[in-house]
N, CA, C, O and CB atoms as a CASP TS submission, in Angstrom:
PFRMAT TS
TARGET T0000
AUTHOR 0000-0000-0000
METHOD Language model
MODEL 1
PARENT N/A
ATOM      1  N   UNK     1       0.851  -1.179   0.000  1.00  0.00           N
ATOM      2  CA  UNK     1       0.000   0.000   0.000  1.00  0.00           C
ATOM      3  C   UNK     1       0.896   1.242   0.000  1.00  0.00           C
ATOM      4  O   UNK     1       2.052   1.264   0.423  1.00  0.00           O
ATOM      5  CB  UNK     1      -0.968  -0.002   1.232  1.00  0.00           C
ATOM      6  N   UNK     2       0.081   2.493  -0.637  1.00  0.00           N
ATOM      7  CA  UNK     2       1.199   3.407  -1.231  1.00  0.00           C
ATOM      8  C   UNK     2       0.427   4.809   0.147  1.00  0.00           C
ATOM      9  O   UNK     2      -0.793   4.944   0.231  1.00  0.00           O
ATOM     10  CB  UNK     2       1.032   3.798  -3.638  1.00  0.00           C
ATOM     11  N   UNK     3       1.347   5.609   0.988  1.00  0.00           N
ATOM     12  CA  UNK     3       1.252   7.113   1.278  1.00  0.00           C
ATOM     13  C   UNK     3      -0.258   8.072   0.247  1.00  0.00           C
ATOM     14  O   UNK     3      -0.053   8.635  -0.829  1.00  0.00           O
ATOM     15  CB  UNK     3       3.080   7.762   0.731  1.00  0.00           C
ATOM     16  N   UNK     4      -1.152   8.034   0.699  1.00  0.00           N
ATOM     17  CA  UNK     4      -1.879   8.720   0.157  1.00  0.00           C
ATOM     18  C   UNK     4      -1.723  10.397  -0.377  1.00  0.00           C
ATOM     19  O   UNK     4      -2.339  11.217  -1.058  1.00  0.00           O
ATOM     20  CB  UNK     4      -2.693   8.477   0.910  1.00  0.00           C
ATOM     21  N   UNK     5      -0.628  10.296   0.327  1.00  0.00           N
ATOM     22  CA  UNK     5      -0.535  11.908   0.492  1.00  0.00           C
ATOM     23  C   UNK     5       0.954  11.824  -0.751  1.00  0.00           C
ATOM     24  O   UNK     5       0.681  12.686  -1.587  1.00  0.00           O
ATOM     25  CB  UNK     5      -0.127  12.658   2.661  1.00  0.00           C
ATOM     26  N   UNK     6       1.972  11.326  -1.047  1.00  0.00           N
ATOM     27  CA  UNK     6       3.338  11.020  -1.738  1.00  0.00           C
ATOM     28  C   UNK     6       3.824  10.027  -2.139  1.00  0.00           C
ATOM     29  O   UNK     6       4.971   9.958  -2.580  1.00  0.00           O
ATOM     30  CB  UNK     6       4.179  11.259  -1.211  1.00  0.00           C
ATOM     31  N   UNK     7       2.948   8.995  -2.041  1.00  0.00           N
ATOM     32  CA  UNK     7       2.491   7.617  -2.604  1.00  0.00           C
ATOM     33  C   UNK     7       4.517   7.170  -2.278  1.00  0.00           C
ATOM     34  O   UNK     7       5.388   6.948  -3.119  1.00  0.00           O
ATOM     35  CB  UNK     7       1.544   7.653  -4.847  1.00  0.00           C
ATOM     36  N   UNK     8       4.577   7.186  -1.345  1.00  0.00           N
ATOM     37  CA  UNK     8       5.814   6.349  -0.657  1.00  0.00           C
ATOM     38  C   UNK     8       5.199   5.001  -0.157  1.00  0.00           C
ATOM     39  O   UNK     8       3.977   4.858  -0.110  1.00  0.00           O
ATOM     40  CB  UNK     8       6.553   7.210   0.735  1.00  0.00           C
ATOM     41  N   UNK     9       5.933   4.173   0.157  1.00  0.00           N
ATOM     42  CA  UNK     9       5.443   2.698   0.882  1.00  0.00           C
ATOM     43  C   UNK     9       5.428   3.629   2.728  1.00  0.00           C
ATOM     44  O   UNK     9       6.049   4.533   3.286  1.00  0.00           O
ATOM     45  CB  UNK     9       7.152   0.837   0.576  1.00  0.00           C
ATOM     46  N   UNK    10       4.102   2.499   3.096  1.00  0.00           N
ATOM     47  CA  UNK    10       3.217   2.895   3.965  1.00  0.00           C
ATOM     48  C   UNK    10       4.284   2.794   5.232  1.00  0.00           C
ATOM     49  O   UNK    10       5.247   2.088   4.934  1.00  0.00           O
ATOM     50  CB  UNK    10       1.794   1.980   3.967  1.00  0.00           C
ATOM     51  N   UNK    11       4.328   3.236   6.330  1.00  0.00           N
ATOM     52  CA  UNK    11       4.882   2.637   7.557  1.00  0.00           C
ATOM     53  C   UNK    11       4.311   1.964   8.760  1.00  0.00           C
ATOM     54  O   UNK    11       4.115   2.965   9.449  1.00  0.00           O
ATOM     55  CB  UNK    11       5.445   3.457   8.022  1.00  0.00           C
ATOM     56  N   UNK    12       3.960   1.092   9.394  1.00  0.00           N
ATOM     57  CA  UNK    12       3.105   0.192   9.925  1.00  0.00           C
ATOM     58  C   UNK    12       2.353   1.355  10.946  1.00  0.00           C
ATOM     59  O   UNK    12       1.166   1.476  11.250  1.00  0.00           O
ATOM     60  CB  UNK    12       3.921  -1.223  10.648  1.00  0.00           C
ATOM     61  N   UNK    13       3.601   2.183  11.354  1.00  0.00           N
ATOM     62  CA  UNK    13       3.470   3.020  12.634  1.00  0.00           C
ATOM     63  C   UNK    13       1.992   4.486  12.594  1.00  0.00           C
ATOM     64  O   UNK    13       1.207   4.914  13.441  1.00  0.00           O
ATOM     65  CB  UNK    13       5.306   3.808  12.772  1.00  0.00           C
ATOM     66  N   UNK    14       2.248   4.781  11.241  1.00  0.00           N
ATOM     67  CA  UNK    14       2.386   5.617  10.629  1.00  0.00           C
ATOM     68  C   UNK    14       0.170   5.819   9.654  1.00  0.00           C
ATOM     69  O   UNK    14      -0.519   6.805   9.393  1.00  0.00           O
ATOM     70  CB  UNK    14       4.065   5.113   9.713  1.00  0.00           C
ATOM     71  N   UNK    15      -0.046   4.372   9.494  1.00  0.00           N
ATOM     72  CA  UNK    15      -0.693   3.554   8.328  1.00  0.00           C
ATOM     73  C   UNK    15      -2.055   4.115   8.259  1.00  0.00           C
ATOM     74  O   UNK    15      -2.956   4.011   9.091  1.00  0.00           O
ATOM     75  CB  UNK    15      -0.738   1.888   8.562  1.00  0.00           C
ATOM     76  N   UNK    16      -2.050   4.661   7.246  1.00  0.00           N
ATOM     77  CA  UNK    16      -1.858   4.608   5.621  1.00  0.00           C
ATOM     78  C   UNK    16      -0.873   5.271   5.443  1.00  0.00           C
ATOM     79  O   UNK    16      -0.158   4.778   4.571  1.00  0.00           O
ATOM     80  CB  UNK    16      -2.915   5.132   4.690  1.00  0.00           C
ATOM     81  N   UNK    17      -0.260   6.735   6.132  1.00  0.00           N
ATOM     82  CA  UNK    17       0.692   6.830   5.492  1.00  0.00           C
ATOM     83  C   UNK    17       2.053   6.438   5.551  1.00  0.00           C
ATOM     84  O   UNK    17       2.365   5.275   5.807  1.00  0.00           O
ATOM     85  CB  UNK    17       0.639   7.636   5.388  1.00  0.00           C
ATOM     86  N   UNK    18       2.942   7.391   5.316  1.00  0.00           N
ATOM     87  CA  UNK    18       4.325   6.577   5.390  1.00  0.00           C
ATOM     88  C   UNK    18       4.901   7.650   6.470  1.00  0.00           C
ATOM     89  O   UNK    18       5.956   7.225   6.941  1.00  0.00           O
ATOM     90  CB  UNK    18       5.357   6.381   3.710  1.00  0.00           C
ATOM     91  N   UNK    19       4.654   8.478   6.819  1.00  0.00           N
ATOM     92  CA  UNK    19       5.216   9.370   8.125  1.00  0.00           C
ATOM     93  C   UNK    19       4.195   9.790   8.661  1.00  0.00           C
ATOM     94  O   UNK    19       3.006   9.542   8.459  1.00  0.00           O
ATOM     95  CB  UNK    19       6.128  10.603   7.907  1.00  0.00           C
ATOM     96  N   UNK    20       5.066  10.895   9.849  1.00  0.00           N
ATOM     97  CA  UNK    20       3.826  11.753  10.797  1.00  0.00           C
ATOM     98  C   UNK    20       3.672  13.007   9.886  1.00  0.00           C
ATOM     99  O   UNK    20       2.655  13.695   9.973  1.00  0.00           O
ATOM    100  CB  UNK    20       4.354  12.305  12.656  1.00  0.00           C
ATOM    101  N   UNK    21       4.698  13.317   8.990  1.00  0.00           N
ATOM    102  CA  UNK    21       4.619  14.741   8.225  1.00  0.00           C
ATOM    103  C   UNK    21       3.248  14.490   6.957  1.00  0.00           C
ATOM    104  O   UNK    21       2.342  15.270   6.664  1.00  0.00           O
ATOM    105  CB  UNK    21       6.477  15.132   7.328  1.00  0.00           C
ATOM    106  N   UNK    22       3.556  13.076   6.393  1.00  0.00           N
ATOM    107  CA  UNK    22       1.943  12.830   6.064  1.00  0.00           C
ATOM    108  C   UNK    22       0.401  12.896   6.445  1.00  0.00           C
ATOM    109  O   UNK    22      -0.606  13.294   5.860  1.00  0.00           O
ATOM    110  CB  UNK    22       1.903  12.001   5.954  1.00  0.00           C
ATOM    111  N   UNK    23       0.664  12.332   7.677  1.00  0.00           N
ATOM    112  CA  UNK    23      -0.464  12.194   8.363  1.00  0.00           C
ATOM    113  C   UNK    23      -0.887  13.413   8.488  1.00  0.00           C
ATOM    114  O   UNK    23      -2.054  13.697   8.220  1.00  0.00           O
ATOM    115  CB  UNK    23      -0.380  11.543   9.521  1.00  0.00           C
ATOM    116  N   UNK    24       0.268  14.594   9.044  1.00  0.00           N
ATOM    117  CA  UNK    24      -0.027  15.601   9.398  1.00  0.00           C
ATOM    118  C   UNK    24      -0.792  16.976   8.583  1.00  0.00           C
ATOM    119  O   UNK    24      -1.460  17.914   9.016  1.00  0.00           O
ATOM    120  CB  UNK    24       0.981  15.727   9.827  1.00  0.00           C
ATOM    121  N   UNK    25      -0.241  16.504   6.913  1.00  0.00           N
ATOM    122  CA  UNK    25      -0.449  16.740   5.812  1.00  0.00           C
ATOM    123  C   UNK    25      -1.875  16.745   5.612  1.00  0.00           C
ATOM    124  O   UNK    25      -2.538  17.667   5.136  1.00  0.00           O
ATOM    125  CB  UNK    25       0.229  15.979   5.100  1.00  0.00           C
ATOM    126  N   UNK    26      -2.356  15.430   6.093  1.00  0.00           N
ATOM    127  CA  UNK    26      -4.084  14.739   5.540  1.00  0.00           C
ATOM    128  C   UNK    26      -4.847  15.634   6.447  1.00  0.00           C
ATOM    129  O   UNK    26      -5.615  16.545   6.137  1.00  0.00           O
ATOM    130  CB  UNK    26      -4.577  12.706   5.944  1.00  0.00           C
ATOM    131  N   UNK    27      -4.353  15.037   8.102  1.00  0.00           N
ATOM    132  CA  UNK    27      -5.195  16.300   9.001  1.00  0.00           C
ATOM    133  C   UNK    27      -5.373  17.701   8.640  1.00  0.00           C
ATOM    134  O   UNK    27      -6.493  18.212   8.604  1.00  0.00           O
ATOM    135  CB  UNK    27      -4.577  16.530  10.262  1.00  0.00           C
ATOM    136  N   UNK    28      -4.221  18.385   8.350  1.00  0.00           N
ATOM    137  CA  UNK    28      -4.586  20.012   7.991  1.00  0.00           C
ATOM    138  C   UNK    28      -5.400  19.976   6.408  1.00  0.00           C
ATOM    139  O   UNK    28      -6.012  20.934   5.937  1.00  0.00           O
ATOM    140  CB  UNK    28      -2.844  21.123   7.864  1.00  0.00           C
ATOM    141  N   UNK    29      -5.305  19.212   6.033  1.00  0.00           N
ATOM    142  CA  UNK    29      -6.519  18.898   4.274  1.00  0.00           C
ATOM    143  C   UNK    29      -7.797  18.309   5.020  1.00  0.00           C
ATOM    144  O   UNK    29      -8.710  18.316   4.195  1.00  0.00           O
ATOM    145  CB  UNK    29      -5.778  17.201   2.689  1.00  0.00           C
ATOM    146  N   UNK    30      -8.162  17.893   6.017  1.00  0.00           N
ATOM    147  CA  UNK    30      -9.381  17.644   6.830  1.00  0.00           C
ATOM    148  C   UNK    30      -9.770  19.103   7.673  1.00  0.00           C
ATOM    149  O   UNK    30     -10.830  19.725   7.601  1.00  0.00           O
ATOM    150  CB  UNK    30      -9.049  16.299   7.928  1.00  0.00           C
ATOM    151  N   UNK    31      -8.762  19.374   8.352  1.00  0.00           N
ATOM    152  CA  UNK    31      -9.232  20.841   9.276  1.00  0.00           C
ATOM    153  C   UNK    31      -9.810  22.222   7.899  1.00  0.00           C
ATOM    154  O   UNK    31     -10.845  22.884   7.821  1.00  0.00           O
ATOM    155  CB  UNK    31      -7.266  21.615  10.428  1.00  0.00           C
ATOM    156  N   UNK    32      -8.405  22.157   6.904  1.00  0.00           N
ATOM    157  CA  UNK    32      -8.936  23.355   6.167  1.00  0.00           C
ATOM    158  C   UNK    32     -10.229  22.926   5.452  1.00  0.00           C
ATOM    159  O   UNK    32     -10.801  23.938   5.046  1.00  0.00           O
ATOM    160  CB  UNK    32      -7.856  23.933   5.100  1.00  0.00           C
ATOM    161  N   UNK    33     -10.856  21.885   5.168  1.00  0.00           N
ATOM    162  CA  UNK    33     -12.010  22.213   3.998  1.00  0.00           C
ATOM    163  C   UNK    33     -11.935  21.483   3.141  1.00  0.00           C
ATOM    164  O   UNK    33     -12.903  21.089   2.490  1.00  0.00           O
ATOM    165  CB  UNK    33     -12.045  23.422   3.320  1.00  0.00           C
ATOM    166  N   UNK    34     -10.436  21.056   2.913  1.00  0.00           N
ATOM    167  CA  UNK    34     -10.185  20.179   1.220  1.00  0.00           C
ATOM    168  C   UNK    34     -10.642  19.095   1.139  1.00  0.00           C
ATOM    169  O   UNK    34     -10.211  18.562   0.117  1.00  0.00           O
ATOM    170  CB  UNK    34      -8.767  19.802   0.695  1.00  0.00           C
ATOM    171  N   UNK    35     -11.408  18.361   1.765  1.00  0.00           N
ATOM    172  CA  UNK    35     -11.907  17.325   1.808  1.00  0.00           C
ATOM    173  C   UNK    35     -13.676  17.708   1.732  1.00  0.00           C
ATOM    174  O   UNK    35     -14.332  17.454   2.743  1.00  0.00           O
ATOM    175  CB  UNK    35     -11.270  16.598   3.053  1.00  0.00           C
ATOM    176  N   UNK    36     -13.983  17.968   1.208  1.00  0.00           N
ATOM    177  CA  UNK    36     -15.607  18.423   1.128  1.00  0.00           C
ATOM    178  C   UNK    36     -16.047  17.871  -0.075  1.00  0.00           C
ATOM    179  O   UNK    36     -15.483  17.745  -1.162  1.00  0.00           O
ATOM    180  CB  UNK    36     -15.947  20.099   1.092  1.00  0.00           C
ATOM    181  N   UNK    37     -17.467  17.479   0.429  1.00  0.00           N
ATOM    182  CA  UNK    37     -18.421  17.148  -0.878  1.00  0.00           C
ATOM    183  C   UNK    37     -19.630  18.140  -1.304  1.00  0.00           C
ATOM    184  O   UNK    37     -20.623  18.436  -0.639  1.00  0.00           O
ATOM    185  CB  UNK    37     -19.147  15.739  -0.605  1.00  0.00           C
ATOM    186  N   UNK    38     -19.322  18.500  -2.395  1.00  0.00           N
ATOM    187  CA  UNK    38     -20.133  19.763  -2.769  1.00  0.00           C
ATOM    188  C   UNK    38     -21.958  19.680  -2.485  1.00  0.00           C
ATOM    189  O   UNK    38     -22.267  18.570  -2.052  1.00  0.00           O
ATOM    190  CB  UNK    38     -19.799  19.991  -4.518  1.00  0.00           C
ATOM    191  N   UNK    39     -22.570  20.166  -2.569  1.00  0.00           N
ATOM    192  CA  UNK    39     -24.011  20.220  -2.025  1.00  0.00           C
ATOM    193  C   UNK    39     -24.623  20.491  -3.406  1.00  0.00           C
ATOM    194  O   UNK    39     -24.176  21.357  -4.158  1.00  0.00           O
ATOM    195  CB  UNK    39     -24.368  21.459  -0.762  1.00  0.00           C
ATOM    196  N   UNK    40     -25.610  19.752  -3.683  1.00  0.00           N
ATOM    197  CA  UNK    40     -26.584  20.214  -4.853  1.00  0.00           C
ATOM    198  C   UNK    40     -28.110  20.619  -4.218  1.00  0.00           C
ATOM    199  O   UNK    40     -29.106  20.911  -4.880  1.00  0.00           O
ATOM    200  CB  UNK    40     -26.760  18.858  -6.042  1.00  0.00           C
ATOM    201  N   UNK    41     -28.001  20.552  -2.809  1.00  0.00           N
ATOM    202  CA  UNK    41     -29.059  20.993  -2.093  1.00  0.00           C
ATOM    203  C   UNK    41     -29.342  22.464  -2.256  1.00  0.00           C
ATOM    204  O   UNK    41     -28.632  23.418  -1.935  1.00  0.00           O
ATOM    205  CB  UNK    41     -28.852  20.667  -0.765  1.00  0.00           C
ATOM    206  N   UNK    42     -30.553  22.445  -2.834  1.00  0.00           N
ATOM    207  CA  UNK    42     -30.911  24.305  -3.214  1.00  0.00           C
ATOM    208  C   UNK    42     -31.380  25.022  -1.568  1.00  0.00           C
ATOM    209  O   UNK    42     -31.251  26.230  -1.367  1.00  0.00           O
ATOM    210  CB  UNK    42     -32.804  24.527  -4.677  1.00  0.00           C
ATOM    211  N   UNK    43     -31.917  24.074  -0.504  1.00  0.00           N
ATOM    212  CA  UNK    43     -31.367  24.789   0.491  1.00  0.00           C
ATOM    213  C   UNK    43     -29.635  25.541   1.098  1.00  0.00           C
ATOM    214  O   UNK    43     -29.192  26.673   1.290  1.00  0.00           O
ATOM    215  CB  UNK    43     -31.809  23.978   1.209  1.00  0.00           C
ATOM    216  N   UNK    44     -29.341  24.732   1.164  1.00  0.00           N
ATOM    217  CA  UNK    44     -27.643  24.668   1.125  1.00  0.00           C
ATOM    218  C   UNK    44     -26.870  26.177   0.184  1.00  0.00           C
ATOM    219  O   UNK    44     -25.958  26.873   0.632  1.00  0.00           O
ATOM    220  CB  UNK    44     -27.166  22.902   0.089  1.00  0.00           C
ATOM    221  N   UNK    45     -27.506  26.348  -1.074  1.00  0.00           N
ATOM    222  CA  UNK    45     -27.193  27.064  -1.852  1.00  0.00           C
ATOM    223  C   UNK    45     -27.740  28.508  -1.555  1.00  0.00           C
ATOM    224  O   UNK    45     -26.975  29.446  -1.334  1.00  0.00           O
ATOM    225  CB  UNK    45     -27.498  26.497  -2.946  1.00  0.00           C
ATOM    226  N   UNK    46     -29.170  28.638  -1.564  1.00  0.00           N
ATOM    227  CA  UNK    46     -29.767  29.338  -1.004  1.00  0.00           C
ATOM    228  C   UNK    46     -29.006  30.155   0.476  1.00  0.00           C
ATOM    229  O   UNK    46     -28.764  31.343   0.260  1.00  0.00           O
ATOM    230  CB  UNK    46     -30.853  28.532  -0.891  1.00  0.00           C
ATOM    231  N   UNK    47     -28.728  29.795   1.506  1.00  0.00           N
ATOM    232  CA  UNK    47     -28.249  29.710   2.821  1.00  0.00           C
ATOM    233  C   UNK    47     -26.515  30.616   2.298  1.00  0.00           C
ATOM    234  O   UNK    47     -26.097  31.708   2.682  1.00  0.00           O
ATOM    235  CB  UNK    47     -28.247  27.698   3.513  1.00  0.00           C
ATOM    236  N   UNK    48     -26.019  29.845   1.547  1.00  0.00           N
ATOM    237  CA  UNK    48     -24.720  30.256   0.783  1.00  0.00           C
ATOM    238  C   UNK    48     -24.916  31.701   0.214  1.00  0.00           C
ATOM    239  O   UNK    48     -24.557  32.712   0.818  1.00  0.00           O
ATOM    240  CB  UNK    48     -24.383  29.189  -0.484  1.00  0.00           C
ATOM    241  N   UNK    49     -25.215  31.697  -0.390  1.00  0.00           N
ATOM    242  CA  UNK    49     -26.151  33.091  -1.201  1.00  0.00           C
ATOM    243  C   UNK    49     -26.086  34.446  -0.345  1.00  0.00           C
ATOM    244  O   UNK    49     -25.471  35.512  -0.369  1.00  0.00           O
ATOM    245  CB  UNK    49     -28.054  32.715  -1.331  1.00  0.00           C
ATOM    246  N   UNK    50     -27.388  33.593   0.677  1.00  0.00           N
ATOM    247  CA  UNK    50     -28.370  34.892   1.610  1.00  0.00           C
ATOM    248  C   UNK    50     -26.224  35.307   2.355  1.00  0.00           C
ATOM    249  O   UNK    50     -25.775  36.422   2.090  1.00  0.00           O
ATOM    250  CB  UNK    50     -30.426  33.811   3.599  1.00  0.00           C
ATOM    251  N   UNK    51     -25.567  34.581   2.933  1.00  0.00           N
ATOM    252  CA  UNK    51     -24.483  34.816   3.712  1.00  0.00           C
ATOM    253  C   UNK    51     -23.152  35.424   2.959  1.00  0.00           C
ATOM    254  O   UNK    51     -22.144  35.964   3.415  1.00  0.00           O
ATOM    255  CB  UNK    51     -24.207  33.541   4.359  1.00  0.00           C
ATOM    256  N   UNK    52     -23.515  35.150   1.775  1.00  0.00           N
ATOM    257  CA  UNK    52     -22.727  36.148   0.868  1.00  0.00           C
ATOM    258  C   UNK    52     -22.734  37.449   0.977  1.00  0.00           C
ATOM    259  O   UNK    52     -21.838  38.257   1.220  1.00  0.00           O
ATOM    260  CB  UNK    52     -23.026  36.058  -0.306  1.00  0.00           C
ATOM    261  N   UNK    53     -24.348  37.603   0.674  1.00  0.00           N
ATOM    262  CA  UNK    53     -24.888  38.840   0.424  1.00  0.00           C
ATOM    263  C   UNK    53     -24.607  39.637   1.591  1.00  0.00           C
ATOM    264  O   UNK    53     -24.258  40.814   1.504  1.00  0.00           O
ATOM    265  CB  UNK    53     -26.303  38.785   0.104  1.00  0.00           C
ATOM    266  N   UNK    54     -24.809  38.779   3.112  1.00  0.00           N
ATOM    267  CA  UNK    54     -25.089  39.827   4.116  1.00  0.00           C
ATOM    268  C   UNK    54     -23.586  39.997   4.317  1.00  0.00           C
ATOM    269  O   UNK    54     -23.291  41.144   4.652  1.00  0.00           O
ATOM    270  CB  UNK    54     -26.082  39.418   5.523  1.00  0.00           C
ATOM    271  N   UNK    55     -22.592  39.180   4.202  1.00  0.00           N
ATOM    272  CA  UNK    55     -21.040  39.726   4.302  1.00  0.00           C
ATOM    273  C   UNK    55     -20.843  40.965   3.313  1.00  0.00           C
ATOM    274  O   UNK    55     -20.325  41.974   3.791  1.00  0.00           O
ATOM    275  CB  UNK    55     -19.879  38.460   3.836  1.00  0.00           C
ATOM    276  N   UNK    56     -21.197  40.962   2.051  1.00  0.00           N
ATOM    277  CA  UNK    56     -21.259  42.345   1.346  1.00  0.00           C
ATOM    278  C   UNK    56     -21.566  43.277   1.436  1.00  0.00           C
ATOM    279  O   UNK    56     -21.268  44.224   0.708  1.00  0.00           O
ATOM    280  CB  UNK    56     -21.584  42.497   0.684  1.00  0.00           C
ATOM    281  N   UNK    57     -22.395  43.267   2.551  1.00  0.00           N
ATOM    282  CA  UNK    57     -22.957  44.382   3.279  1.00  0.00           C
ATOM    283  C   UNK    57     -22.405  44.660   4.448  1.00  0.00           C
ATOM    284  O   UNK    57     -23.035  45.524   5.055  1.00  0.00           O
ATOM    285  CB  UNK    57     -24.217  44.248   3.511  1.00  0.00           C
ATOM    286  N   UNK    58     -21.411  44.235   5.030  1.00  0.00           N
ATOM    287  CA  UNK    58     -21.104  44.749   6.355  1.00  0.00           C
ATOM    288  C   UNK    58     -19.822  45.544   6.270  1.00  0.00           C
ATOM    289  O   UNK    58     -18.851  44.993   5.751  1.00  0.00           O
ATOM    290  CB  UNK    58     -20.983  43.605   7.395  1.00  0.00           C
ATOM    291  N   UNK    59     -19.701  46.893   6.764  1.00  0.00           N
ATOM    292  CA  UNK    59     -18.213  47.598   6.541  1.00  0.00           C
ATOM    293  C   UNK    59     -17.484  47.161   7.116  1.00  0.00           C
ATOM    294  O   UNK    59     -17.448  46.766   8.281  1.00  0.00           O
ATOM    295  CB  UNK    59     -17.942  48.828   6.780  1.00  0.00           C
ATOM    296  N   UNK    60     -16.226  47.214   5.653  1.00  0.00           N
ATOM    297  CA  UNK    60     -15.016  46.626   6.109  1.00  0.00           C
ATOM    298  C   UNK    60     -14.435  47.584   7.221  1.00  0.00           C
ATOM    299  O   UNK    60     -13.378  47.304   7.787  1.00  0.00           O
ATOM    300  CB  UNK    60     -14.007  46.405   4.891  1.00  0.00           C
TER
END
């Protein structure tokens, strides 16, 4: 099995990846966002929208 993150061979310790700088890699791609599944929910979108709008409105 290959490092998901640099496709190195895995380390038992480590597993799936092959270090802690990997692992550590995946966590901050989980904390920031990069891992998201987009919404086709027109609530969802809607909600997105209305919070746009009201950030455009608030002085910087």
């Amino acid at each position: 099995m290959s490092c998901p993150i640099c496709s190195k061979d895995t380390d038992a310790k480590y597993r799936p990846f092959c270090s802690k700088r990997c692992a550590d890699v995946d966590l901050a791609k989980w904390l920031g966002g990069a891992y998201s599944t987009p919404s086709n929910d027109p609530e969802d979108m809607e909600k997105a929208a209305l919070a746009s709008i009201e950030a455009q409105r608030k002085p910087h």
